[in-house]
C-alpha positions in Angstrom: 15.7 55.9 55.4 13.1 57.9 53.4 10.2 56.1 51.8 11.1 56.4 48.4 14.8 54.7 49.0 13.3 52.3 50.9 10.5 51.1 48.3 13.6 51.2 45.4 15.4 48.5 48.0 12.3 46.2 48.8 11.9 46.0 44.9 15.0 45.3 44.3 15.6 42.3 46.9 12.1 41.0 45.6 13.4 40.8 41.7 16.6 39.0 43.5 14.5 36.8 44.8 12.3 35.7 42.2 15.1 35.2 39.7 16.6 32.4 42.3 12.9 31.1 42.7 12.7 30.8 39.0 15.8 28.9 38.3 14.7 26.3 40.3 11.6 25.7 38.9 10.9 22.8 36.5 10.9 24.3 32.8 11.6 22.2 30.2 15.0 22.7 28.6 16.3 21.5 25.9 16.8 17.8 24.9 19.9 16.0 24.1 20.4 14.8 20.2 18.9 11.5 19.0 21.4 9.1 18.8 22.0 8.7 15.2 20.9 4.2 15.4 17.8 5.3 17.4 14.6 4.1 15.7 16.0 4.0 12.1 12.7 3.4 10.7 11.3 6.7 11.9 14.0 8.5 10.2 13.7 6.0 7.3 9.9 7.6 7.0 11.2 10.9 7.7 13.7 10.7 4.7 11.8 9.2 2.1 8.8 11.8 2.8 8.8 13.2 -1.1 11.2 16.0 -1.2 12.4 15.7 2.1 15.7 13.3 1.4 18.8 14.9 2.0 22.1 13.8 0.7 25.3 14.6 1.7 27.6 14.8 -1.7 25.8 14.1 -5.0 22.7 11.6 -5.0 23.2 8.6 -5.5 23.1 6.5 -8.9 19.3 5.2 -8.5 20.9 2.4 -11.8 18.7 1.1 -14.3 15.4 -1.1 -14.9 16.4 -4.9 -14.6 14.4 -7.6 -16.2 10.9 -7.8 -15.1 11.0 -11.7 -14.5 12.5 -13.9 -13.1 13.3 -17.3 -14.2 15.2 -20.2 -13.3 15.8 -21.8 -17.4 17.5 -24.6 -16.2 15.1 -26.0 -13.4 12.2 -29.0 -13.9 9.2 -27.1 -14.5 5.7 -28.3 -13.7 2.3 -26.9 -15.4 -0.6 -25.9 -13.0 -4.0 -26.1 -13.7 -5.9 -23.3 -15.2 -7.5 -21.1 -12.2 -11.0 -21.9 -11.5 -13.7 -19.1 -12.2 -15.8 -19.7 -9.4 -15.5 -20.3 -5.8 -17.3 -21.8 -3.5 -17.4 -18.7 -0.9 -18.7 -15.0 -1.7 -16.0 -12.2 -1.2 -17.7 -10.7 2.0 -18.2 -14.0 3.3 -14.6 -14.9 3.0 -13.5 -11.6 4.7 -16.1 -12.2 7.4 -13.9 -15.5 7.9 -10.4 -15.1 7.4 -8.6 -16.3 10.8 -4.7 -17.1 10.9 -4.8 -21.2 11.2 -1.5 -22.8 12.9 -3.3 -26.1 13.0 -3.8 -28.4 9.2 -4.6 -31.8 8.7 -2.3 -34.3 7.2 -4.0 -33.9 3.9 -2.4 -33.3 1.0 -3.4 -30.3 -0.9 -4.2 -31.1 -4.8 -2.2 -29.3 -7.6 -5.2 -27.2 -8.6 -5.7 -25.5 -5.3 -2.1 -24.9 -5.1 -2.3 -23.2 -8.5 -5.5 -21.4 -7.2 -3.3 -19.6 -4.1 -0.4 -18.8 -6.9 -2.5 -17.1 -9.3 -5.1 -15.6 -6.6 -1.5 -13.9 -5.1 0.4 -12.8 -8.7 -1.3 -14.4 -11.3 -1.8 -12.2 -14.6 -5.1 -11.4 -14.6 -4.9 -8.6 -17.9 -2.8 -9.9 -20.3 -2.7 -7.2 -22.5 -1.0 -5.1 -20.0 0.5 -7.9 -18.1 -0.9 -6.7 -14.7 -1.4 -9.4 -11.9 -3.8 -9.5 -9.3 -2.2 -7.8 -7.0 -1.8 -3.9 -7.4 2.2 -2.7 -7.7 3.6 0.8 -8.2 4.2 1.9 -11.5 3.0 -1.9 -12.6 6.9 -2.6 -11.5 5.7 -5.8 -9.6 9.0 -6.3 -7.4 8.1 -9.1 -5.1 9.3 -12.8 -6.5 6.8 -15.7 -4.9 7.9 -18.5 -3.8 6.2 -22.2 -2.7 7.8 -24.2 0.1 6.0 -27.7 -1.0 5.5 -30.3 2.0 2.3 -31.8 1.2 0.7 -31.6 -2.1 -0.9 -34.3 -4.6 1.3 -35.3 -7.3 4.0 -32.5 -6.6 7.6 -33.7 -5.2 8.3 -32.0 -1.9 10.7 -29.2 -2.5 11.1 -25.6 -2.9 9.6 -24.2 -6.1 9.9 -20.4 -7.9 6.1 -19.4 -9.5 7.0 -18.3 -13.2 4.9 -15.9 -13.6 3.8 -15.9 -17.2 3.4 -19.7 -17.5 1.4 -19.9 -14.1 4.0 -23.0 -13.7 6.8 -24.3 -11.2 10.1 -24.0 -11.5 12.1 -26.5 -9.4 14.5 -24.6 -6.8 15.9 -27.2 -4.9 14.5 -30.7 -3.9 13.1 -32.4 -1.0 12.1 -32.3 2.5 12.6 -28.5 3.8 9.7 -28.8 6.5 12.6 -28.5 9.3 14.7 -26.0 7.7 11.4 -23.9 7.2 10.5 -24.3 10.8 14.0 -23.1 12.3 14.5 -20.1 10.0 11.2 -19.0 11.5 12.3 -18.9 15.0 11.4 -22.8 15.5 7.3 -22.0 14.6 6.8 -25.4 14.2 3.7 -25.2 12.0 5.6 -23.9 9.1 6.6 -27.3 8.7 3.1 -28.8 9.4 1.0 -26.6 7.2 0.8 -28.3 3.2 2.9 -25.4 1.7 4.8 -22.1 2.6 4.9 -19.2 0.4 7.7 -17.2 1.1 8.0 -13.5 -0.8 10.9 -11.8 -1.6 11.6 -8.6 -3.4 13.7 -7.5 -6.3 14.4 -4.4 -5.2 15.9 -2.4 -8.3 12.5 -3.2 -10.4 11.1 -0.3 -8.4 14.2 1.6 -7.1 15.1 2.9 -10.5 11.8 4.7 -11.1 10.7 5.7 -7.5 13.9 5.9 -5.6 13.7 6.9 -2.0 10.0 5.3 -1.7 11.2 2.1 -3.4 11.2 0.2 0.0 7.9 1.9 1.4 6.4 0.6 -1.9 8.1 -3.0 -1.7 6.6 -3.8 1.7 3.2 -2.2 0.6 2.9 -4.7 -2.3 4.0 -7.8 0.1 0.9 -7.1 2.1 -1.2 -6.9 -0.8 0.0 -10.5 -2.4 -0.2 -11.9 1.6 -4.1 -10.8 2.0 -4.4 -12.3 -1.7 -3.3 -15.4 -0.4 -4.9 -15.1 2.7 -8.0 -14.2 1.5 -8.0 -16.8 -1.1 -7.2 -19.8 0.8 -10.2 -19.3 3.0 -12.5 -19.1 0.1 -11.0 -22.4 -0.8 -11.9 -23.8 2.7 -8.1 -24.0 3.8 -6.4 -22.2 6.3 -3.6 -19.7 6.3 -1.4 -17.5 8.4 1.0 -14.9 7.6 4.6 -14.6 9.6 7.0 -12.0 9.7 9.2 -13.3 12.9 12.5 -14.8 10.9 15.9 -14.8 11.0 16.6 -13.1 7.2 20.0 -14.9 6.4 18.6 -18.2 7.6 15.5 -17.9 5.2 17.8 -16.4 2.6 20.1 -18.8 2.6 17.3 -21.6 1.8 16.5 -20.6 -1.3 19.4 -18.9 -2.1 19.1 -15.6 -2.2 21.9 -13.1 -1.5 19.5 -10.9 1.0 20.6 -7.9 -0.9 19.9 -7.5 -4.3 16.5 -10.2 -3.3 15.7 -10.4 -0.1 12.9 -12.6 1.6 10.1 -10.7 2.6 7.3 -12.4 4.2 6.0 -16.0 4.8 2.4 -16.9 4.4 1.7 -21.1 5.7 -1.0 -22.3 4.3 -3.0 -25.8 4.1 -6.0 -28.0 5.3 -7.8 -27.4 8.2 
């Protein structure tokens, strides 16, 4: 065999061979489709990104702006004292010491530090404009605030709605709901020990109308604003507090009634004497 057949041969065999080398070699190929129910808040995120939703078909009717209270006309309403202007611990001070509590004293909580933690959380703090003291997109201000009442001075146990505008209590429904507080929360018994639980739920339309897509990214935003309020607040008061998010939804929207769709319970935030 002359050289120059025999090179063309040995170059031939080696290409051969180094294609079957290469097909067994580790590369990364291509990876099967995400199942459409996998990690539905990453896609959630992912659609709501601004001018990344999609839609299949026309978009959907966004509806109109509902009322921007609510009220409960019917229920026994009870007056709270004016918010105080002072406090007895400085801002940093009280950031410096925030710590979630689980343990409180068998203390009753008096009427004015009750009203304190309400306005602290949504109270109107600009009349003019109506804007509360927490911030809210688009001053929309979506999230209702409820008190779960076990232990406070001169207050019947019970569940209460804040009205907003009055800085009063609406009676929701009456009597001992320490238990029923305890098991919607995945049995957390200190939900039924602490003096009060504030439970947050959101009316979603008051911001879905304007802000669409984002409306539940904004919702949940405002939650944790009104929560550190509260938070934050109670431990300038010298009480204790400690936000949950572990609950069984229906359970918690079923106590005060809520239809989990159109308002929906959000957040819990226990709070009382340490």
């Amino acid at each position: 065999m002359n050289p120059g057949r025999r090179w063309f041969l040995g170059g031939l065999l080696s290409l051969v061979g180094g294609c079957a080398t290469v097909r067994e070699l580790p590369w990364p190929r291509a990876m099967p489709p995400e199942p459409p129910e996998a990690d539905l808040g990453l896609r959630y995120h992912e659609w709501s990104k601004p001018g990344h939703a999609r839609y299949e078909g026309p978009p959907p009717d966004w509806g109109t702006q509902p009322p921007r209270y609510k009220t409960y006309p019917d229920a026994p309403r009870v007056a709270l004292p004016l918010p105080a202007e002072d406090s007895t611990m400085r801002f940093m001070a009280a950031i410096q010491a925030r710590r979630s509590q689980r343990s409180y004293r068998d203390v009753p909580l008096s009427l004015a530090e009750l009203g304190q933690l309400l306005f602290a959380a949504q109270g109107i703090t600009y009349p003019p404009g109506e804007l509360r003291a927490a911030p809210s997109a688009g001053a929309l201000y979506p999230i209702e605030l409820y008190a779960l009442v076990h232990r406070v001075a001169d207050l019947q146990a019970g569940a209460y709605h804040y009205a907003v505008q009055e800085h009063a209590l609406e009676m929701v429904r009456a009597g001992d709901l320490s238990a029923e507080i305890s098991a919607a929360a995945l049995g957390q018994g200190f939900l039924g020990e602490a003096n009060v639980c504030f439970i947050l739920s959101a009316i979603f339309q008051r911001t879905r109308w304007k802000y669409r897509e984002r409306t539940y990214r904004y919702v949940l935003l405002e939650a944790g604003h009104i929560a550190q309020n509260l938070c934050l607040a109670a431990t300038a008061l010298g009480l204790g507090a400690c936000p949950v998010g572990a609950f069984f939804d229906d359970e918690l929207n079923a106590l005060l009634e809520l239809d989990g769709h159109d308002e929906a319970a959000l957040y819990i935030v226990a709070a009382g004497k340490v």
